[in-house]
N, C-alpha and C positions, 0 to 999 in steps of 0.2 A: 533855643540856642543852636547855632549854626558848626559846621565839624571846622567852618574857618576861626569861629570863635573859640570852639571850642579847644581849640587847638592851639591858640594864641593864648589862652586861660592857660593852658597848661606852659606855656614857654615863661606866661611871669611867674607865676608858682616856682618854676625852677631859680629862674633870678631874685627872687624872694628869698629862697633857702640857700641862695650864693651869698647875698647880701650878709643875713644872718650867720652866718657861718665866719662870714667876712668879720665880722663885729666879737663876735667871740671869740676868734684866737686875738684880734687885738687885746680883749679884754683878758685872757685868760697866759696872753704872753704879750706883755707891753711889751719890754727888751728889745721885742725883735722889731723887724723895716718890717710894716705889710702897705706901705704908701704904695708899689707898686702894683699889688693885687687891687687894693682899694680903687685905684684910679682905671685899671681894669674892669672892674666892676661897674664904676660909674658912667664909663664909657659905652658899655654893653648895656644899660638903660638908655641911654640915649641912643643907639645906631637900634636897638629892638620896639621903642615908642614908634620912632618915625618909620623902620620899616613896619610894624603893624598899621599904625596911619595908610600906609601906602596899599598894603595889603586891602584894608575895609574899603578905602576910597576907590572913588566912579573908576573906571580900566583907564580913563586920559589921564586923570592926574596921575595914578601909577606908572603910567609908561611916564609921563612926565617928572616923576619922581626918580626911576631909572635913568631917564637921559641924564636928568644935574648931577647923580652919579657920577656916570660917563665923565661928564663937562670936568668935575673936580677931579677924576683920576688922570683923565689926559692933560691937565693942567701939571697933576704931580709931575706927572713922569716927563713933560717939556723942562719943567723944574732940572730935572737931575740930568739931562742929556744936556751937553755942550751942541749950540745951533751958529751957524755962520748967521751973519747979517746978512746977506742975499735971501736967506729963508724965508722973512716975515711974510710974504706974501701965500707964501704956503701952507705956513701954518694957520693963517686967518681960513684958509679953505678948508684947515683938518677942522678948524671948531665948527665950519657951517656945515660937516658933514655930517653933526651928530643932528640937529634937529633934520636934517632929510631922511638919514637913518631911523631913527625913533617914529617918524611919519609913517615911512613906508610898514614899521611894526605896527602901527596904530590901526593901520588902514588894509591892516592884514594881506601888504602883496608880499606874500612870501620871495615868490620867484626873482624880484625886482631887489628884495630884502637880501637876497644867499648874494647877489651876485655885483651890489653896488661896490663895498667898500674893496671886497678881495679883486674884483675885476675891473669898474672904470676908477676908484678913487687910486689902488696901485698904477693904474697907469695915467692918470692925471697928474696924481702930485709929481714923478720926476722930468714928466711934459713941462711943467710950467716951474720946476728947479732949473733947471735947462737955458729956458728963456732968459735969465740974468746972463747968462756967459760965464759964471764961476766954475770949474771944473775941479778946484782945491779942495777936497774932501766931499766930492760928490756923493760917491759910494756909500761912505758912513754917514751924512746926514739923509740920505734918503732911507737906506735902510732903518735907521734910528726912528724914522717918522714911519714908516710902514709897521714897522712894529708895534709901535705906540698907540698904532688908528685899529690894529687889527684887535688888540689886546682889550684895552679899553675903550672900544667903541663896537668892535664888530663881534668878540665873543663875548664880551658882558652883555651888550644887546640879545644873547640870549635868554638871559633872564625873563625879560619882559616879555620874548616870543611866546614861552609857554602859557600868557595872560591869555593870547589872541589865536591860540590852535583852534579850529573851526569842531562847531559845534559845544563847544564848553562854554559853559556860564562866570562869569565873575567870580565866585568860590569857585570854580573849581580848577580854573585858573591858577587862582591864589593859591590853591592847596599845594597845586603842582611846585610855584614856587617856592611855598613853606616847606615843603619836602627838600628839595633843592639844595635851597640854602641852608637847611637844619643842619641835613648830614654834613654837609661839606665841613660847617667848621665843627659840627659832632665829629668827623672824619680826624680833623686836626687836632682836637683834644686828645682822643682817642692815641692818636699815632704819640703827642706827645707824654703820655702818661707811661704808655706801655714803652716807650724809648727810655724815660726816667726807671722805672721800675726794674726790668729787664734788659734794658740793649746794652750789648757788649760789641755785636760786629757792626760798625760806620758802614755807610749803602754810599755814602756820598760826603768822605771827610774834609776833601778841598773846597767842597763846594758848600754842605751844610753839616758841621762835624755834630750835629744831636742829633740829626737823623741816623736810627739804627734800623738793622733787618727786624730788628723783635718791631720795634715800634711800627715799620712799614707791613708787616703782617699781623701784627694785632687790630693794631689801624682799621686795616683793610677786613678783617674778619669783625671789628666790633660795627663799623658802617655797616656792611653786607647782614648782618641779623638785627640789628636797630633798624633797619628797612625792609627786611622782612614783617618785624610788627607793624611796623607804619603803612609801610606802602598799600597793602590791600584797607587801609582804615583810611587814607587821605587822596590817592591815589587811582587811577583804573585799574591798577596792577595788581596780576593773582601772587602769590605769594611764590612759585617760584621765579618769576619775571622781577620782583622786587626785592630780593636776592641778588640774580644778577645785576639792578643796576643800585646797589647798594655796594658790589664790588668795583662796580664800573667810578662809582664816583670816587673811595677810595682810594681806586688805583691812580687816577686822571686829577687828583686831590693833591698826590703828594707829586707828583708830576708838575703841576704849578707851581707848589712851592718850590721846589728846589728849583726851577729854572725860572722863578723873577728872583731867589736867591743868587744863581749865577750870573742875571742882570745888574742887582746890587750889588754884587762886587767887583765886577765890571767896572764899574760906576766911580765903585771905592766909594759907597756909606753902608753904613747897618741896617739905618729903616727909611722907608720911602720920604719920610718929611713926621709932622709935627701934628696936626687934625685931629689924630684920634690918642689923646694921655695915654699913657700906659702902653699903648700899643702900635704906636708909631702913625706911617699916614696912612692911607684910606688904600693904596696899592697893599700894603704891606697884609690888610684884612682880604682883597679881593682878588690875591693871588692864585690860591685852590682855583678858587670861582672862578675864575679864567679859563679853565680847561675843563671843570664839570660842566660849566652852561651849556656848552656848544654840544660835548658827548651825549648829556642826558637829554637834552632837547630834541635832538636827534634820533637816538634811541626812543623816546620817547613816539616822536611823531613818527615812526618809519611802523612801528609796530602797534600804535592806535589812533593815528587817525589820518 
């Protein structure tokens, strides 16, 4: 058995003893609602199956399994932003930008990769906004759509980078990703336990009133030592380098959330849409991940390879 499998072994195990746990206080406290946990749960079997699926599978279906990612979060979030009718034409170019992007990850041209979305696609889309003649909310619909392309298409596209970092095999790859994304929402657990548990001082009450300082440093401190054991096990990383990016994701962790939080209220909704029961839509889980992809990928490739 392989440390991708073996590694996967261990994440249903854990979902195993949710599940279980899950069924017991039903049982042992009808009275109470646990519909919302339950559907939590059964949610998190199904986003952890397919991401394992993706994980085992050849590196094109994977990266092609991140793209459709992609495709359905920039769908959310077109969803929640108000768009002029002059736009269609634009946004047909933000969806064709996801399979050029995902290509150029495929085909490992990094350089072509840093610099498509943030450099020709920002200055494409308000080139051809332009060209209708509409000037009534220019500002705000391009920015809205820049945001949108950078978020979910150009930093989630990090994910899949670390597939195709030169010299790495298929697992190891993968692990980089399994790493990744573990801590992140280990991160979010984390920050949310130690916020229920201990927080009394709000970091952020306009914006997300459960986030507390206890939560956002315990958070941070239980990511940074859950990555310390992992990282030299799944990882190139020696154990003090996994450490550091164990607080890096942490810290870049709750930084996402609160600022697509500050987007949803923006917006004026609670959760990004409907996709994922219990836990709203597909933004609302790949918020962190927004901001750990890009840091850790980075980090990542700046100091090994």
């Amino acid at each position: 058995m392989t440390r991708l499998h073996l590694s996967l072994a261990v994440v249903f195990s854990l979902l195993i003893v949710a599940t279980l746990i899950n069924l017991l206080l039903i049982w042992l406290k009808p009275q109470k609602d646990w519909r919302e946990l339950t559907l939590r749960i059964r949610t998190w079997w199904a986003i952890i199956i397919l991401f394992s699926l993706a994980l085992v599978s050849p590196r094109w279906l994977a990266i092609t399994f991140f793209a459709l990612v992609s495709f359905i979060a920039l769908k959310e979030y077109l969803t929640l932003v108000s768009s002029r009718a002059t736009d269609r034409m634009p946004l047909l170019w933000m969806f064709l930008a996801i399979p050029i992007n995902y290509w150029l990850v495929g085909i490992g041209w990094y350089g072509m990769f840093i610099v498509f979305i943030p450099v020709y696609a920002f200055l494409f889309l308000p080139a051809r906004m332009v060209l209708t003649g509409n000037t009534q909310g220019f500002l705000r619909s391009a920015s809205q759509l820049h945001w949108g392309l950078m978020t979910t298409v150009f930093a989630f596209g990090h994910v899949a980078c670390l597939l195709v970092l030169p010299g790495n095999d298929a697992h190891t790859g993968a692990l980089l990703v399994l790493f990744l994304v573990g801590l992140t929402e280990f991160n979010d657990i984390a920050q949310y336990l130690w916020g229920k548990s201990l927080g009394r001082i709000k970091v952020t009450p306009s914006v997300s009133p459960n986030k507390t300082l206890a939560g956002l440093i315990g958070g941070i401190a239980s990511t940074a030592l859950a990555a310390l054991f992992l990282g030299p096990l799944l990882t190139p990383m020696s154990w003090g380098m996994a450490l550091i990016a164990g607080a890096i994701i942490g810290i870049t962790g709750f930084c996402g959330d609160v600022v697509m939080s500050a987007v949803k209220r923006d917006i004026g909704v609670k959760d990004s849409g409907t996709l994922l029961p219990g836990h709203g839509g597909i933004l609302d889980r790949l918020d962190s991940l927004i901001f750990t992809a890009p840091v850790f990928f980075h980090f990542i490739r700046y100091f090994y390879y």
